[in-house]
C-alpha positions as CSV (number, residue, x, y, z in Angstrom):
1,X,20.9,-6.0,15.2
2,X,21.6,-6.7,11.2
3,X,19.9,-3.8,9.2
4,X,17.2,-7.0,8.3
5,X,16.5,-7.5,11.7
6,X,15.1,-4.0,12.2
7,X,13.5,-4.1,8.8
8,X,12.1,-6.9,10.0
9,X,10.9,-5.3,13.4
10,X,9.6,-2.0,11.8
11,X,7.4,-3.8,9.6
12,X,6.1,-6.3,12.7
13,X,5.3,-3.4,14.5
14,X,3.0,-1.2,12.0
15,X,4.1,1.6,12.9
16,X,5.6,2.8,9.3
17,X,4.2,0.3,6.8
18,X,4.0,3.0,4.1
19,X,7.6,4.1,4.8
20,X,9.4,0.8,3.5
21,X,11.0,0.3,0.0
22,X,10.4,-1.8,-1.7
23,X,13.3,-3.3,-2.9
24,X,14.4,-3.3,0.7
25,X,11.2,-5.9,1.7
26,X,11.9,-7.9,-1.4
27,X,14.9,-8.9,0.1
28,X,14.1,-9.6,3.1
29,X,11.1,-12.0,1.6
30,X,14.3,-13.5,-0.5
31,X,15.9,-13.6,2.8
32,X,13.1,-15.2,4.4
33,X,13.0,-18.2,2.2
34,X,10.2,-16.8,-0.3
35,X,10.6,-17.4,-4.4
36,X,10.2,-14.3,-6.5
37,X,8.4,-14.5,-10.2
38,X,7.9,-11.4,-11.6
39,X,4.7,-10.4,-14.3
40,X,5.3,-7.3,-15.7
41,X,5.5,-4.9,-12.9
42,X,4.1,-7.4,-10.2
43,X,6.5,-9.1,-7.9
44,X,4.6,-12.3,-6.9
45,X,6.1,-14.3,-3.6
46,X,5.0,-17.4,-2.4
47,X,6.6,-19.6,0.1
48,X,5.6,-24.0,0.6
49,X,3.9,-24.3,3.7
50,X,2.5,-20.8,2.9
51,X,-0.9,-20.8,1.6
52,X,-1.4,-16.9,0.9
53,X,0.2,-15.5,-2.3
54,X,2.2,-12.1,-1.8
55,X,1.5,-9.8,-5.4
56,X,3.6,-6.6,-4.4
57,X,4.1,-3.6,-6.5
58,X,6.8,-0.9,-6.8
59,X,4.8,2.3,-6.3
């Protein structure tokens, strides 16, 4: 299992959604086929065929 993969699974499961970095999920969004645009400190991913808009911030 790819260090993605379990990424991946740790953030499916809820069990430690304050415990991921954040650089860490935006590339697995990347990975996952999202586009990144950045705004100042906002990391904005969206996705076609994806109607909700992910804004993320670094902490």
């Amino acid at each position: 299992m790819s260090k993605q993969d379990k990424l991946l699974t740790k953030i499916l499961l809820g069990n430690a959604d304050a415990n991921i970095p954040f650089e860490q999920l935006c590339q697995l969004l990347k990975q996952l086929g999202f586009d990144e645009r950045i705004r100042g400190s906002h990391h904005i991913f969206t996705k076609e065929g994806i109607e909700e808009i992910l804004n993320l911030q670094p902490k």
